[in-house]
N, C-alpha and C positions, 0 to 999 in steps of 0.2 A: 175033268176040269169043272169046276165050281160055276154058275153064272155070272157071278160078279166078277172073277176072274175073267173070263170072255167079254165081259162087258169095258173090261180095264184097258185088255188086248183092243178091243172095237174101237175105243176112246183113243189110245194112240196113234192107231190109224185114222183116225179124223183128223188128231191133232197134226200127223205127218203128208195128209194130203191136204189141206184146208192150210197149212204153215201158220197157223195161230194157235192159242191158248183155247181150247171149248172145250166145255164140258158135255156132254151128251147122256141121256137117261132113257131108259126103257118105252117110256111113252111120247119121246120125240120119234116128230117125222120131219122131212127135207123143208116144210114151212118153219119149223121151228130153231135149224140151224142154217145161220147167216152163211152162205157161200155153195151152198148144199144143193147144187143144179143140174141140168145132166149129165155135164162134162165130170164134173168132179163123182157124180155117182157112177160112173162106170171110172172113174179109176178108182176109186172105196174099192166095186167089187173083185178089181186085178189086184190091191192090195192087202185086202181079207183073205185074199185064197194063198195066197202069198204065207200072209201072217199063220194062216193058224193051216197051210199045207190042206188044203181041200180045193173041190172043183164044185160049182154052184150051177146048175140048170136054169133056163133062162124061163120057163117055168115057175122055178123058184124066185129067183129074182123079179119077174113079172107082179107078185104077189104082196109083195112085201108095199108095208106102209109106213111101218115104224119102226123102231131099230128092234124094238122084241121080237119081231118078221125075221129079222138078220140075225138076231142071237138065236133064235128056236129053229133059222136053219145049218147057221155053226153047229150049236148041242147033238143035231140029229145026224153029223157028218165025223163028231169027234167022237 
């Protein structure tokens, strides 16, 4: 699977937890999208694993700052 693909897949699930319209980019992090706090990012991360069928270490998650974090831990699991 392509990144941009992943990143399409990523942007839907924003869009289906978040219930609005955003757009989301590689160099966003949780300041840069409106809604984006900790509730909703522990449900991103139950609906990422969901979406693309993988399990994310908290490790992992721990790490992450921007959503290229999240895609280049997708890439590394698909």
């Amino acid at each position: 699977m392509e990144r941009n693909e992943i990143l399409k897949k990523v942007n839907d699930v924003f869009i289906d937890v978040l219930e609005e319209e955003v757009t989301v980019k590689e160099e966003y992090s949780s300041y840069d999208v409106d809604g984006w706090d900790s509730l909703t990012h522990i449900m991103l991360i139950v609906e990422l694993e969901k979406k693309f069928n993988i399990k994310f270490l908290s490790s992992e998650i721990s790490s992450w700052i921007k959503i290229s974090d999240i895609i280049n831990s997708i890439c590394s699991k698909i």
